[in-house]
N, C-alpha and C positions, 0 to 999 in steps of 0.2 A: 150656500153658494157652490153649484158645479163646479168642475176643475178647470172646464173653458173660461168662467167668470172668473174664479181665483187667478189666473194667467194673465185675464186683461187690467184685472185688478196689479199685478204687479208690474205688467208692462208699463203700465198710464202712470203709474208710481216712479219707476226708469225715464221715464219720459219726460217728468217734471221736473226730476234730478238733472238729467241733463239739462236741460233749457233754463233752470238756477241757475246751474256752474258755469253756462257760457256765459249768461248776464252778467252774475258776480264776479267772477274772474277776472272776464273784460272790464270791465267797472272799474277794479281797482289797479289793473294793469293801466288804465287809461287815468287815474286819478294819478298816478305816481307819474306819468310824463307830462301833463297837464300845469303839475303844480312848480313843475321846472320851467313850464313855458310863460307862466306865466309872473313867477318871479325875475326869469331872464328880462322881461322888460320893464318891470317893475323897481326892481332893487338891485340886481346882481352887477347892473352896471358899475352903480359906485361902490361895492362891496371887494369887487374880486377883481377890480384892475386898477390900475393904478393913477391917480387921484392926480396928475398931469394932463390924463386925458379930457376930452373935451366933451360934454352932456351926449354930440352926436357918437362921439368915437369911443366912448365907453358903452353907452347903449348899442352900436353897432355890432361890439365886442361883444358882448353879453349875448344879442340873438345868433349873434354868428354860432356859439356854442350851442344854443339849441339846436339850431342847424346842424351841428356835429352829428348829432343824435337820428338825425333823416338817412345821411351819409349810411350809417352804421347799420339801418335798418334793412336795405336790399341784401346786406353779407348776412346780416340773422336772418331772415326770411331764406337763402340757398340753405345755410348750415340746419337749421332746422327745418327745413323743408326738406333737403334729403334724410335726416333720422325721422323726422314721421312720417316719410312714406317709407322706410325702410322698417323701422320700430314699432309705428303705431305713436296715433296722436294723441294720447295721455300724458305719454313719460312726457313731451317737447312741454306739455301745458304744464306740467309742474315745474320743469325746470326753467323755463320763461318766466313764471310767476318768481320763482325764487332770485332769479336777476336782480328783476327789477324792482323787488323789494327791499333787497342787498343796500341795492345801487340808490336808491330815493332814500334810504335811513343815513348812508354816510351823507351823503349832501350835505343831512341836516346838522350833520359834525362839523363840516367842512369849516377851515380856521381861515379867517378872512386875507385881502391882501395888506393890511397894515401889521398879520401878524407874519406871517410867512410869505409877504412878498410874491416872485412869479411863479412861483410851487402852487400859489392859489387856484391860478385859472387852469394848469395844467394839470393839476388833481380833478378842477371840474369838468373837463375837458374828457378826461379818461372815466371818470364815472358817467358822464351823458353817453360814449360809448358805448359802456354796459347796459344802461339802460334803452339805447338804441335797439342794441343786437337782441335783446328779451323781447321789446315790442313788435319789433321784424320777424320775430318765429310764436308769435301769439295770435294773431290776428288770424292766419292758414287756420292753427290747430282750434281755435274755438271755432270758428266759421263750421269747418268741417264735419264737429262733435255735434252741433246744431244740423247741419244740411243732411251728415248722412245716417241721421236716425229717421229722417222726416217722411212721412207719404208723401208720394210722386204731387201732391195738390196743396201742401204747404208748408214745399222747400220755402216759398219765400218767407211764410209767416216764421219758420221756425229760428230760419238763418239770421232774422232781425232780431232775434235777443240778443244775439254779437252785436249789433249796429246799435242795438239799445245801450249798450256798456258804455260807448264813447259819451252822448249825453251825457249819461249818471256820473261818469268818472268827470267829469269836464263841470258837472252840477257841484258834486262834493267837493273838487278842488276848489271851484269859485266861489263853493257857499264859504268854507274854512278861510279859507284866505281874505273875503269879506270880512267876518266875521272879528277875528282878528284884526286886522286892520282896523273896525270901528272901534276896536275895545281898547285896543292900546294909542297911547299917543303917538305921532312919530318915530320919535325918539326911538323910545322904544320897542318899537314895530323891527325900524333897521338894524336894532342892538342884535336883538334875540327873537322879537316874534315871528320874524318873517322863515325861523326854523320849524317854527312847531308841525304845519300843515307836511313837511316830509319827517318829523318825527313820529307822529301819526301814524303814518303809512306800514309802521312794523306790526298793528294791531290787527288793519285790514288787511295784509299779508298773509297773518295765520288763520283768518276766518275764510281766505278763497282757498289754502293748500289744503284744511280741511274736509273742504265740498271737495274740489276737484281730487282727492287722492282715494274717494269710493266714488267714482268713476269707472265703466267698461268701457274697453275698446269701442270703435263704431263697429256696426255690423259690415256697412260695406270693408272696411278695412280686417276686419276678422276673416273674410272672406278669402282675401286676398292671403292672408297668412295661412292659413287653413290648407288650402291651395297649394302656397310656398311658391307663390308668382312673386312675389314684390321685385321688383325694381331693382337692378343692382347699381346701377348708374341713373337716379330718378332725374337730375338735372340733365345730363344728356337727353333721357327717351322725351324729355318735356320738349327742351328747343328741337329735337328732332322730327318729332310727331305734331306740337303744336304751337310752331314757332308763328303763322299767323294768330292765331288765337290768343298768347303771350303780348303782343303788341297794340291787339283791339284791348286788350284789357288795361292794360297801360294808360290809354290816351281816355279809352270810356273813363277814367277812374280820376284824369288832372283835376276836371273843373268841378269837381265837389270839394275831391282836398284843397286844392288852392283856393278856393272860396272862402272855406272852413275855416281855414287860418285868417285870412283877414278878418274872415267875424268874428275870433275869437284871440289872436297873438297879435297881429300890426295891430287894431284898432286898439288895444291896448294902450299902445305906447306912441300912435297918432291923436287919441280924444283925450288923453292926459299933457302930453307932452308939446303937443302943436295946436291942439285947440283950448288947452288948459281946464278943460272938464273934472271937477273931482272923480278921483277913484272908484269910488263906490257909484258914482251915476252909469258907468257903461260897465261894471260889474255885476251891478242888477240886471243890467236889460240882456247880459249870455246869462245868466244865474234864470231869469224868468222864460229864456227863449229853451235852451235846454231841458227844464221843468216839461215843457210843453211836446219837443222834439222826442222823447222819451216814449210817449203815445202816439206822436203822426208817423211814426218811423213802421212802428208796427202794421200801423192803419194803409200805408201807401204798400207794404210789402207783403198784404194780405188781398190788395187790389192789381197788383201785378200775380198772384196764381190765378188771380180770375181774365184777367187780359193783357197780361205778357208781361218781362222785364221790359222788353224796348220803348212801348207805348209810353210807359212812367216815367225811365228812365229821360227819353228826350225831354216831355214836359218839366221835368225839373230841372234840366240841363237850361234849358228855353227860358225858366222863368230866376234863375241867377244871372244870366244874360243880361235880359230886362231889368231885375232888379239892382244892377252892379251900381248904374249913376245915382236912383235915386234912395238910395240904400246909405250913402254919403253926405247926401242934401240936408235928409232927416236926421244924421249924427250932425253934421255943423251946428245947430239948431239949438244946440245943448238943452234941449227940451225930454225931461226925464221921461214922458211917454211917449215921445216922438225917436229917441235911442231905444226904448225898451221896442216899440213896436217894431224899426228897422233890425232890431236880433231877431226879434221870433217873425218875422216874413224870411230874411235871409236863410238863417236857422231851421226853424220849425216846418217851413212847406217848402223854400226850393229846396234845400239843402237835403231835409230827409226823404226827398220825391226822387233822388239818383240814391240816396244814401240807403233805403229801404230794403230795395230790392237788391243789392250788390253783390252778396254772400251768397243767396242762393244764384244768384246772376254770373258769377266767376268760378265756382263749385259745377254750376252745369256745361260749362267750356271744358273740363278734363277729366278725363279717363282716370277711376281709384288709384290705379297703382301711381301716377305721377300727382294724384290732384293737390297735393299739400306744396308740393314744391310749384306748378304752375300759377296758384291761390294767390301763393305768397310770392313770387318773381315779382308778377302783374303787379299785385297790390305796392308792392315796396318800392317797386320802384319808380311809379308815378308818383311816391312821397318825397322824392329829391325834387322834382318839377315843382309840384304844387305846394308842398308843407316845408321843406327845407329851406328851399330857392326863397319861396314866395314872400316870407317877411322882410327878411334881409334885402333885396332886393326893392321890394316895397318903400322899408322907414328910407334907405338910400333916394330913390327916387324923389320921394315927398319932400324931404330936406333939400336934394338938389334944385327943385325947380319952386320952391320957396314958400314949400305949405300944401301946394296946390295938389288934388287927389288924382285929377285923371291920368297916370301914370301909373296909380292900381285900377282906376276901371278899365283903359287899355289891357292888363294884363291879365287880371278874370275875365275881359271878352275872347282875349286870345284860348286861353284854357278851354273858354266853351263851348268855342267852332270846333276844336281838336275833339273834346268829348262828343259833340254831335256828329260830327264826321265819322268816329271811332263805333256810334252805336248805330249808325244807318246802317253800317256800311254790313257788321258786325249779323248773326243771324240769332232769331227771336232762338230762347231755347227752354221756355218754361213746362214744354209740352215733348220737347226731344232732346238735343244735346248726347251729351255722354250718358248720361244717368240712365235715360231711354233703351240706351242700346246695353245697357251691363244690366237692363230690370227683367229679362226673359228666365222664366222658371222660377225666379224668388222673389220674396212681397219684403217690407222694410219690416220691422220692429213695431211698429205703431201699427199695423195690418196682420200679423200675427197674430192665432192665439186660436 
């Protein structure tokens, strides 16, 4: 092998490394918030408050603290979005990961409120926190570690291995927590098993610190250092320079999250709790819709390098739209292939048709030196709208007006005009953007050699 061949032989070897460590990373970063979201509506209620309250008011309690965690995430997305454009996005990816693996192990210590009273909720209260502020500055830094290794013709493919983590991690939270739950009795389950799925977590913790800590810098950001440009105020030069841009990404970005969460947090605690569905029948159908989402995510963000983010991104926007009323019809139905199939339509094709393309779609709105902090504004902070807001909000509603759902398909229709407004309006950038204008005189990493 010539030395040009040994080069690309070792680039394409770099190249793989990378696109593991975002998937895996993301995966298990997304497994440790998953598994809180979905015990918040599961168990937590009667667990960690106080046993006066009422089935609505203990549950409402319960997701409200997931919500905590949305709150927390646009602060972690500024704090570490200003150190990795200032530092470089390695260091921010390992100390996010160490967060939130922190923070998902004590959970699973956590002493209920019959032992400690209202220390309970306010201990889980403060660790969703921390696991808020890790997920708010992980999302930029894998994004990025994918988009700016990638050739100018498949940012989007590459940027979907972050967008692939959410599935996987949202998979192995709901396969564990099935899983469990089938095996143990009740009882059981709410004594102690409903710990295991964040006990866990400290195993998959040290199998991402170890990908992720033989990790390189990205090139575009080596650049940047090399240079000795970076940023010294990254949050300033973002809203200064691209404070339109910050707010299309925003609004592009409600009506997948807030979608997302009903398919996967309200329906929860709507198809067990007000339609009385077993557990396990609407935790197969995200368990099977995810499975699935995992390969459309790639497939639609390999179809946007070929004809834009925007084209994609509307049509999936369009077809959560459409799907919101009869997406609802088919869970009533408590028909176990008629729930599995309303997850993977919602899930699997609209969902991952905006979800796809995203990464490399928000990457190409901002200039290196600020893009980690613009990534993650945008990104975090359409997660207090759609993911915080949206379930709380949601069980409130349903309960108010007596069961009935159209007060969430009202609210993911609203999400969806905002996101199609947001992406019309908003310019195609798979072909120009920033990246365009920073790509004269040098090739990425993957076009070397």
């Amino acid at each position: 092998m010539d030395r040009s061949g040994r080069e690309d032989a070792v680039q394409t070897s770099d190249i793989k490394q990378v696109l593991g460590a975002s998937f895996i990373g993301t995966a298990i970063e997304w497994y440790d918030f998953f598994i809180y979201g979905t015990a918040a509506t599961l168990v937590f209620g009667q667990l960690f408050f106080s046993p006066e309250f009422s089935p609505l008011a203990a549950t409402l309690s319960s997701v409200a603290t997931f919500a905590v965690g949305f709150v927390a995430r646009p602060l972690g997305g500024l704090v570490f979005g200003h150190f990795g454009d200032k530092l470089g996005r390695k260091a921010m990816l390992v100390l996010t990961l160490n967060m939130m693996g922190i923070a998902t192990f004590l959970v699973g210590l956590m002493p209920t409120f019959d032992q400690i009273g209202i220390l309970a909720p306010l201990l889980l209260v403060l660790l969703r926190v921390v696991q808020g502020l890790g997920v708010g500055g992980e999302w930029g830094g894998a994004a990025l570690m994918a988009v700016e290794y990638a050739p100018e013709d498949k940012r989007g493919y590459y940027g979907s291995w972050t967008q692939m983590g959410v599935p996987a991690g949202l998979l192995l939270a709901t396969g564990v927590f099935f899983g469990v739950a089938a095996v143990l009795p009740e009882e059981q389950f709410l004594t102690w098993g409903w710990r295991i799925p964040f006990l866990l977590s400290v195993i998959l913790v040290g199998v991402g610190l170890f990908i992720r800590l033989r990790l390189l810098e990205t090139p575009s950001f080596s650049e940047v250092q090399e240079e000795h440009s970076e940023a010294q105020m990254p949050i300033m030069d973002v809203l200064r320079n691209y404070p339109k841009n910050v707010l299309l990404a925003i609004g592009a970005r409600v009506a997948s999250d807030g979608s997302f969460y009903v398919f996967t947090v309200f329906i929860l605690d709507y198809a067990t709790r007000t339609l009385g569905l077993p557990r396990a029948t609407i935790l197969l159908g995200i368990a099977v819709a995810c499975a699935i989402e995992i390969f459309t995510i790639p497939l639609f963000a390999m179809v946007s390098d070929r004809f834009g983010r925007r084209p994609i991104y509307l049509v999936g926007t369009v077809l959560l739209l459409i799907l919101a009323y009869p997406y609802f019809l088919m869970i009533q139905t408590g028909s176990t292939i008629l729930v599995v199939l309303a997850s993977v339509l919602g899930l699997s094709v609209a969902h991952a048709m905006s979800y796809g393309p995203m990464a490399a779609y928000f990457a190409e709105l901002f200039g290196t030196r600020v893009r980690y902090s613009g990534v993650s504004i945008g990104y975090q902070l359409a997660s207090i709208i759609g993911g915080g807001a949206g379930p709380l909000i949601s069980i409130y509603l349903v309960d108010a007006t007596g069961g009935s759902y159209w007060p969430v398909v009202a609210w993911m229709a609203i999400l969806c005009v905002i996101t199609l407004v947001s992406v019309y309006v908003a310019a195609e950038t798979f072909r120009g953007g920033e990246f365009a204008s920073e790509r004269s005189g040098r090739r990425t990493v993957a076009e070397q050699g």
